[in-house]
DOTI-826433 format. One record per atom (N, C-alpha, C): x, y, z; residue number from 1; atom name; residue in one letter; chain. Coordinates in Angstrom, 1 decimal. Layout:
DOTI-826433
+--------+--------+--------+-----+----+---+---+
:      x :      y :      z :   k :  a : r : c :
+--------+--------+--------+-----+----+---+---+
:      X :      Y :      Z : NUM : CA : a : A :
...
+--------+--------+--------+-----+----+---+---+
end
This chain:
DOTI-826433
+--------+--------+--------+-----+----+---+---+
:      x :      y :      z :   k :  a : r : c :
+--------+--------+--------+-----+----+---+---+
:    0.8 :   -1.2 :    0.0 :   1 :  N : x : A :
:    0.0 :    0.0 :    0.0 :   1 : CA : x : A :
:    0.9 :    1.2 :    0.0 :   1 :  C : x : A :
:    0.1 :    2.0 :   -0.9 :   2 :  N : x : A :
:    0.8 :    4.0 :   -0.9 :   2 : CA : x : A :
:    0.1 :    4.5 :    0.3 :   2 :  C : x : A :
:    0.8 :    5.4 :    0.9 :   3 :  N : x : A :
:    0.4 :    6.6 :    1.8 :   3 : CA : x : A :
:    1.0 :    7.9 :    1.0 :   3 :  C : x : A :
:   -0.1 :    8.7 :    0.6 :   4 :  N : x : A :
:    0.7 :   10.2 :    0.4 :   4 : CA : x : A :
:   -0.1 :   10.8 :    1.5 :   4 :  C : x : A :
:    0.5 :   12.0 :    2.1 :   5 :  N : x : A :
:    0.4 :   13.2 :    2.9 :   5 : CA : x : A :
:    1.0 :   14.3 :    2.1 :   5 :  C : x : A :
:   -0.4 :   15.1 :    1.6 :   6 :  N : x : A :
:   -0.3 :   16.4 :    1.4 :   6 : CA : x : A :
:   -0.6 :   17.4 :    2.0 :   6 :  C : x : A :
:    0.5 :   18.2 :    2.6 :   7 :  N : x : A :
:    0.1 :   19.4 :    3.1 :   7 : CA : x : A :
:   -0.1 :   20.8 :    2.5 :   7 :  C : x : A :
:   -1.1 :   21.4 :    2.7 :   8 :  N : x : A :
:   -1.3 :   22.7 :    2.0 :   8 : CA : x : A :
:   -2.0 :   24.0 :    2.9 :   8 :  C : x : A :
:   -0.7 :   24.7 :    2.4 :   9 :  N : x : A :
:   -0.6 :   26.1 :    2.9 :   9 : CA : x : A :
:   -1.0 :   27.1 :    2.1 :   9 :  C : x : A :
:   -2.5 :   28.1 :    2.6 :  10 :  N : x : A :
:   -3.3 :   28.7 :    1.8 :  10 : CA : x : A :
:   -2.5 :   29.8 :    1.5 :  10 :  C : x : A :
:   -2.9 :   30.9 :    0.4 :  11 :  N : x : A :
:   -2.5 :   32.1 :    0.2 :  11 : CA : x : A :
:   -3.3 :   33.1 :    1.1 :  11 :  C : x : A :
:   -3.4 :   34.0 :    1.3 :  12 :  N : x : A :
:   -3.8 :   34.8 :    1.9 :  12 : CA : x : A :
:   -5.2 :   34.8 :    1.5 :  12 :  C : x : A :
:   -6.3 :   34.5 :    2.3 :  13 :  N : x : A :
:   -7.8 :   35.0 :    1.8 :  13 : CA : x : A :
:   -8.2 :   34.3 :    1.0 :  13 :  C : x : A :
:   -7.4 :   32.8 :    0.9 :  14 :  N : x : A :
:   -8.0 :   31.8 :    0.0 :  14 : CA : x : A :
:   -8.3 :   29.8 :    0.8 :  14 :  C : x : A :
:   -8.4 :   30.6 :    2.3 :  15 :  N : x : A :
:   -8.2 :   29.1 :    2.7 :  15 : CA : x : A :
:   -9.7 :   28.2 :    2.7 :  15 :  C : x : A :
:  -10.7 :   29.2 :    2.5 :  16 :  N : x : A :
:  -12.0 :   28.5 :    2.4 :  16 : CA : x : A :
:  -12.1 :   27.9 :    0.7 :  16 :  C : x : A :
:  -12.0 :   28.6 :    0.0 :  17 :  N : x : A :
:  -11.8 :   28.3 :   -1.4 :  17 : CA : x : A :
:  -10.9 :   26.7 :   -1.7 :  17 :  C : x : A :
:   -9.9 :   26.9 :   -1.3 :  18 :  N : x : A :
:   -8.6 :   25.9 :   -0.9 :  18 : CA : x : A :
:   -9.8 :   24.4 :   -0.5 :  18 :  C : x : A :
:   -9.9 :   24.7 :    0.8 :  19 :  N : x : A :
:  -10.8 :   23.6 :    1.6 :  19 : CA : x : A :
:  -11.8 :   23.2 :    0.4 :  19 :  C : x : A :
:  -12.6 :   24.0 :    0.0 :  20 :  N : x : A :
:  -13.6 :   23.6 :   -0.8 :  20 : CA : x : A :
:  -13.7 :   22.7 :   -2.5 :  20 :  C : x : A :
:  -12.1 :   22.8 :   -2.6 :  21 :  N : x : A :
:  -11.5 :   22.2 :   -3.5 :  21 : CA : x : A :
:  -11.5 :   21.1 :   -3.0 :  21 :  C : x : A :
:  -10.5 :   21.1 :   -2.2 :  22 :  N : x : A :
:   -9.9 :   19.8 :   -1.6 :  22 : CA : x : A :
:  -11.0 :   18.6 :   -0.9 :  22 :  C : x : A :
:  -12.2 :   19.2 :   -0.2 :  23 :  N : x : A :
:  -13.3 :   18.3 :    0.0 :  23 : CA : x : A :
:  -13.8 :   17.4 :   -1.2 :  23 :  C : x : A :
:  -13.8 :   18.5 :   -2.3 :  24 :  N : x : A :
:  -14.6 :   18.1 :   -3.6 :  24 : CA : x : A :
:  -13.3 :   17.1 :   -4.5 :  24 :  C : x : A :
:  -12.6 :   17.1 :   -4.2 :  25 :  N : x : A :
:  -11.4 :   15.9 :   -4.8 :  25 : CA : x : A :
:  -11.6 :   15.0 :   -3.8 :  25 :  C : x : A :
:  -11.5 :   15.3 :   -2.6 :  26 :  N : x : A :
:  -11.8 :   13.7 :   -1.4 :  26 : CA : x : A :
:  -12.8 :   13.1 :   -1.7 :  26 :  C : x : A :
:  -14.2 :   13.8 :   -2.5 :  27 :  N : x : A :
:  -15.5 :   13.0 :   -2.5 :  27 : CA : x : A :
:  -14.9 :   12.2 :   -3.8 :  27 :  C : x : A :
:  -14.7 :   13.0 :   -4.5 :  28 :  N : x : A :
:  -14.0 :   12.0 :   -6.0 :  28 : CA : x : A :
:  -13.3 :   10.7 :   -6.0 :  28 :  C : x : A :
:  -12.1 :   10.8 :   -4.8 :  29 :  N : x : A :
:  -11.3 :   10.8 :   -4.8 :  29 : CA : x : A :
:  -11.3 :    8.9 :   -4.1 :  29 :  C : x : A :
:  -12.0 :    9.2 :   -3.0 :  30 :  N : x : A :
:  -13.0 :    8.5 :   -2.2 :  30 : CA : x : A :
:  -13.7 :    6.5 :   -3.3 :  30 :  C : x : A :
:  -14.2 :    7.2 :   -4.6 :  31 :  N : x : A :
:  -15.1 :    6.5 :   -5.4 :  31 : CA : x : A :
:  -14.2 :    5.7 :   -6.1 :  31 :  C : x : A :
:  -12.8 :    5.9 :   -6.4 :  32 :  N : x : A :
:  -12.0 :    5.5 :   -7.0 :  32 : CA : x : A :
:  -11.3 :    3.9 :   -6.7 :  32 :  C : x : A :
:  -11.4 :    3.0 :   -8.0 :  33 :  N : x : A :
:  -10.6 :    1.5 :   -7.8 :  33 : CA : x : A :
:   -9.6 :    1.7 :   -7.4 :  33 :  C : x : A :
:   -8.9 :    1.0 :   -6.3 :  34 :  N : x : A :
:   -7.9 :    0.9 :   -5.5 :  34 : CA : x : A :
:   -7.6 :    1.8 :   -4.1 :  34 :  C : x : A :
:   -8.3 :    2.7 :   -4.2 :  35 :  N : x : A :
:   -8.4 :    3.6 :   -3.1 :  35 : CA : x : A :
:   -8.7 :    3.3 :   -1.5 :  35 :  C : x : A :
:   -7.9 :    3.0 :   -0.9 :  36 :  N : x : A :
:   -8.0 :    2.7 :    1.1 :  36 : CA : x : A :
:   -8.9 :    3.6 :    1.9 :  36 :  C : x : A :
:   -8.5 :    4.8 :    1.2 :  37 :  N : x : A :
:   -8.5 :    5.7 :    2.6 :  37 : CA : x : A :
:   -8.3 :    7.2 :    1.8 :  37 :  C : x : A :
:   -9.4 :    8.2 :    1.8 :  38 :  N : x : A :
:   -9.2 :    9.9 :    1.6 :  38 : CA : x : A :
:   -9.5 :   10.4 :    2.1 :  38 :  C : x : A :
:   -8.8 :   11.4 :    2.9 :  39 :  N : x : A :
:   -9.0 :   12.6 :    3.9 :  39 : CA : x : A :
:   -9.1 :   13.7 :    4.1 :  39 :  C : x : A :
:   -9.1 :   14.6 :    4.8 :  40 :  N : x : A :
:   -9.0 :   16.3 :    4.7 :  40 : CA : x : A :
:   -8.6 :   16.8 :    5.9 :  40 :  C : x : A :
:   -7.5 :   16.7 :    6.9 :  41 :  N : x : A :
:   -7.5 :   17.1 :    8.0 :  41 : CA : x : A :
:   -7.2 :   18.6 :    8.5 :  41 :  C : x : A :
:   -8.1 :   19.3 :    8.6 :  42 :  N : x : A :
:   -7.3 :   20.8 :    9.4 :  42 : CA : x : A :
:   -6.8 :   21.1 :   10.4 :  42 :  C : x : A :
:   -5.4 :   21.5 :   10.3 :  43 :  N : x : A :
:   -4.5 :   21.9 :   11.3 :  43 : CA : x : A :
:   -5.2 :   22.8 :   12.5 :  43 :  C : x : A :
:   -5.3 :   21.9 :   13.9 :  44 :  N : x : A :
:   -5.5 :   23.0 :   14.9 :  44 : CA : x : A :
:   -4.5 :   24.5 :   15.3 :  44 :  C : x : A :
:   -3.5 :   24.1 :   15.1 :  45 :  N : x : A :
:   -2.9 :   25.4 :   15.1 :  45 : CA : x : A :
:   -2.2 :   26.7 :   14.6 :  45 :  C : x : A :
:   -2.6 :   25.9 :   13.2 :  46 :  N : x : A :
:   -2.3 :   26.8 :   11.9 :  46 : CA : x : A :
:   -3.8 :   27.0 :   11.0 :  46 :  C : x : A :
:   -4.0 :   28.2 :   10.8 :  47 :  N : x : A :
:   -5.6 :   28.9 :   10.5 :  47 : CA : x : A :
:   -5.2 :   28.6 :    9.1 :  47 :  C : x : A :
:   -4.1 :   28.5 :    8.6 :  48 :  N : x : A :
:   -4.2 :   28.4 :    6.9 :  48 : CA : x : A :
:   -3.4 :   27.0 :    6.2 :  48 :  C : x : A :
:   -4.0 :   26.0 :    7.3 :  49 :  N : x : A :
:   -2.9 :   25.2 :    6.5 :  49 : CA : x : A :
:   -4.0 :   23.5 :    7.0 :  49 :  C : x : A :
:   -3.9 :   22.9 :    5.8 :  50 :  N : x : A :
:   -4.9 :   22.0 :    5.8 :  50 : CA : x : A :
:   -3.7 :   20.7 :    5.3 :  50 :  C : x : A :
:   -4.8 :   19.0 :    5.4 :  51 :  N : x : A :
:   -3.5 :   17.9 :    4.9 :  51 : CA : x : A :
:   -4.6 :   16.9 :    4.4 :  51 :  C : x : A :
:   -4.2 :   16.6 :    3.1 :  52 :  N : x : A :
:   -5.1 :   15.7 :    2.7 :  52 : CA : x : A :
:   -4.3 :   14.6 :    2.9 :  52 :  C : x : A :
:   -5.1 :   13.4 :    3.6 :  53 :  N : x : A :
:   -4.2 :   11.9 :    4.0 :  53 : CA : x : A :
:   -4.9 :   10.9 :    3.2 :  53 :  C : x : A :
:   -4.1 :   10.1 :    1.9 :  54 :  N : x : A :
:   -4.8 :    9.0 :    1.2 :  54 : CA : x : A :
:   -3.8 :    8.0 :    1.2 :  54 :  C : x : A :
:   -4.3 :    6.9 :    1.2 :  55 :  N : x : A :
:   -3.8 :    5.6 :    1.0 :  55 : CA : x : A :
:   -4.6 :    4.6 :    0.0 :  55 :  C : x : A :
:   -3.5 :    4.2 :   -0.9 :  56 :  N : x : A :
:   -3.8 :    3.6 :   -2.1 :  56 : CA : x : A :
:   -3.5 :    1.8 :   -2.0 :  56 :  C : x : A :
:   -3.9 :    1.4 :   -2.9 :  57 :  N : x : A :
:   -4.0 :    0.0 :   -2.5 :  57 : CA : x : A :
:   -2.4 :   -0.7 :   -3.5 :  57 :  C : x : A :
:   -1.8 :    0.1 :   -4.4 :  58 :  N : x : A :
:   -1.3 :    0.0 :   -5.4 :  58 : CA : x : A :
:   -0.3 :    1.0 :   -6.2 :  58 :  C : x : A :
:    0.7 :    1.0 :   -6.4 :  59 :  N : x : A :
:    1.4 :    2.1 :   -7.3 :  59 : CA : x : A :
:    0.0 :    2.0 :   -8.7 :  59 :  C : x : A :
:   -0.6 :    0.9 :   -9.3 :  60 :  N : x : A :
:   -0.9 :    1.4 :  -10.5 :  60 : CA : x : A :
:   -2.5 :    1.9 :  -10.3 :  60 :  C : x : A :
:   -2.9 :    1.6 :   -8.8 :  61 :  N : x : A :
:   -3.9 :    2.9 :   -8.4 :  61 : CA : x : A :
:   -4.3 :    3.9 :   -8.4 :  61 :  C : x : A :
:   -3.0 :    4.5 :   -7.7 :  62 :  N : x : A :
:   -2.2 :    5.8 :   -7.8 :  62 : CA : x : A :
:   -2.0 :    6.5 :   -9.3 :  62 :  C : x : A :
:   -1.3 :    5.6 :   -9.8 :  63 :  N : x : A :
:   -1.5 :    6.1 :  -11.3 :  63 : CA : x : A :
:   -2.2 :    6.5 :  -12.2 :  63 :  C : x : A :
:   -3.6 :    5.9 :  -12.1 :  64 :  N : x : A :
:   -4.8 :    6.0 :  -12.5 :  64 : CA : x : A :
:   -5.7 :    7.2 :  -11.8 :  64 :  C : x : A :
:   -5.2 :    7.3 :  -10.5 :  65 :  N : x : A :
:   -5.5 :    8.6 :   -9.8 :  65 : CA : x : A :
:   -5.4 :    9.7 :  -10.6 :  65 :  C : x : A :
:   -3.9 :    9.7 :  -10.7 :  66 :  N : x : A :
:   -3.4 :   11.1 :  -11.1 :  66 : CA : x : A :
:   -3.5 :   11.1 :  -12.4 :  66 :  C : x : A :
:   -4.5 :   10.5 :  -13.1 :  67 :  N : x : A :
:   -4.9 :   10.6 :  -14.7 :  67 : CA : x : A :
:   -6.5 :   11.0 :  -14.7 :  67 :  C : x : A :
:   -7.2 :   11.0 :  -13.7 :  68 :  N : x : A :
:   -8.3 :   11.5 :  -13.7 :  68 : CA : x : A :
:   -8.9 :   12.8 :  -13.5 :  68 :  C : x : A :
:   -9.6 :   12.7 :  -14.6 :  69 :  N : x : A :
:   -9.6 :   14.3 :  -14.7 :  69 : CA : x : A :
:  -10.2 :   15.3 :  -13.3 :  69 :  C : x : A :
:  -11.1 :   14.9 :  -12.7 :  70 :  N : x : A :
:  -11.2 :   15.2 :  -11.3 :  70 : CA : x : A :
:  -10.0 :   15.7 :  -10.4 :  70 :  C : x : A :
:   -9.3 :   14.8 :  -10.5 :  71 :  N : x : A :
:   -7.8 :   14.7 :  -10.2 :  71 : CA : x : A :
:   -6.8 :   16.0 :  -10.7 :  71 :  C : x : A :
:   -7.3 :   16.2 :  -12.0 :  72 :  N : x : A :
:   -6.4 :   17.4 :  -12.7 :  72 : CA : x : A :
:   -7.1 :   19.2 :  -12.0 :  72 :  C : x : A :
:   -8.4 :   18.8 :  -12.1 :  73 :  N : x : A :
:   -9.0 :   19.9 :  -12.4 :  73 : CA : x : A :
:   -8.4 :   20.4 :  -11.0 :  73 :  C : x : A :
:   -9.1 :   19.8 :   -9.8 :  74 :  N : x : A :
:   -9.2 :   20.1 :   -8.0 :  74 : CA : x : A :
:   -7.5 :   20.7 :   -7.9 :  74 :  C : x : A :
:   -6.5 :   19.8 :   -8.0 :  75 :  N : x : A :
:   -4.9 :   19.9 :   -7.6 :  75 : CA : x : A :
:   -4.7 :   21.3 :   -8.6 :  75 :  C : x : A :
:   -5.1 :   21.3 :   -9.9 :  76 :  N : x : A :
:   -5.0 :   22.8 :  -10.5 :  76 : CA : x : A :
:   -5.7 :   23.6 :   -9.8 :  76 :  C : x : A :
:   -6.7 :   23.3 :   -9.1 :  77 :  N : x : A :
:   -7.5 :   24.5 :   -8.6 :  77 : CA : x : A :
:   -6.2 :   25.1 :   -7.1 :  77 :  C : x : A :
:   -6.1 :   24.1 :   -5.9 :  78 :  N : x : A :
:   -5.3 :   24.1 :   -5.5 :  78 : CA : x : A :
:   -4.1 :   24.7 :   -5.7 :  78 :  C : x : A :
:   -3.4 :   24.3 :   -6.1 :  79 :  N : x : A :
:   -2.1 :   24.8 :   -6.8 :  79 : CA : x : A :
:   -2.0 :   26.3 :   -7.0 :  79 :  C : x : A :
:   -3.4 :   26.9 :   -7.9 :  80 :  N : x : A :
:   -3.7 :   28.0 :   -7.8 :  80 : CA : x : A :
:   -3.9 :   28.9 :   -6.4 :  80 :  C : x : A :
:   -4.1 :   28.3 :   -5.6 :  81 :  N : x : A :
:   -4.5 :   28.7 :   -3.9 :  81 : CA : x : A :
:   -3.8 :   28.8 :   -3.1 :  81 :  C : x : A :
:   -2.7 :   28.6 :   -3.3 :  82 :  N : x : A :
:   -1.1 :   28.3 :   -2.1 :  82 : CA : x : A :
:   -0.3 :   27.2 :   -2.5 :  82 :  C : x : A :
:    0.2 :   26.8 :   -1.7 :  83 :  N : x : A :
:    1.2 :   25.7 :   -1.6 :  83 : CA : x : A :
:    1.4 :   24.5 :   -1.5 :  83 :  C : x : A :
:    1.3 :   23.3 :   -2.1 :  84 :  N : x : A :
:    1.2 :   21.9 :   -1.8 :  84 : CA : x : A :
:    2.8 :   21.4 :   -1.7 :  84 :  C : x : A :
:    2.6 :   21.1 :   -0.4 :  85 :  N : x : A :
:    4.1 :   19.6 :   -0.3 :  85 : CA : x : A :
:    3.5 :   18.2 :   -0.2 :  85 :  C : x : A :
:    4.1 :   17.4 :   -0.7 :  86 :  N : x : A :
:    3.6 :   15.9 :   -0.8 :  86 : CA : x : A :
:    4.8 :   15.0 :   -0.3 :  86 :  C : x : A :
:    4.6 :   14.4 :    0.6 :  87 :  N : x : A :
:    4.9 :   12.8 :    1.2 :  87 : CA : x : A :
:    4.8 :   11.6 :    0.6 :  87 :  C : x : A :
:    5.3 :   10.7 :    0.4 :  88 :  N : x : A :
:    5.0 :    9.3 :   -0.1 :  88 : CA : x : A :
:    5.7 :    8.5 :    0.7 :  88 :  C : x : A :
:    5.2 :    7.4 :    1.3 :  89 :  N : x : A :
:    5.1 :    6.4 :    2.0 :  89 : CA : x : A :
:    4.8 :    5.3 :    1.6 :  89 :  C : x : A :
:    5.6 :    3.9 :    1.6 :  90 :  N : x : A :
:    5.3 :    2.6 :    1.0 :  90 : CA : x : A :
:    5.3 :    1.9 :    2.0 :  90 :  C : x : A :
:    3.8 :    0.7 :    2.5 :  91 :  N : x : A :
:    3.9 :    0.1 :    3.5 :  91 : CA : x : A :
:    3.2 :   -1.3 :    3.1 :  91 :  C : x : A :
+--------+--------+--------+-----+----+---+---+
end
């Protein structure tokens, strides 16, 4: 199994926007073959900084992930919004 942890740091005046992406790719995200586990966790002590937690059943899950167009549109929307760092984890 894949673990990615993405954390993301909003731009100024964009963290509801940001969130509202990122829910809307977990619901997507969620429906998808091979998929464990999608999340959205907000930071108690940082007001602008959110972490999406997914676990995949497969590298060619994951792959298929990141070819769906859901997948393109939300991470573009994001990306547009602040900051993404990403984690990968093989367990």
């Amino acid at each position: 199994m894949l673990r990615l942890n993405c954390f993301f740091q909003a731009s100024e005046g964009k963290y509801a926007e940001a969130l509202e992406a990122a829910i809307a790719l977990t619901a997507a995200s969620q429906q998808e073959e091979g998929n464990v586990a999608y999340d959205v966790f907000e930071s108690a002590t940082r007001p602008d900084v959110f972490m999406i937690c997914e676990t995949w059943k497969d590298e060619a899950s994951l792959q298929k992930h990141g070819e769906a167009p859901h997948f393109a549109e939300y991470v573009g929307r994001l990306q547009s919004l602040g900051l993404l760092k990403l984690e990968k984890f093989e367990f």
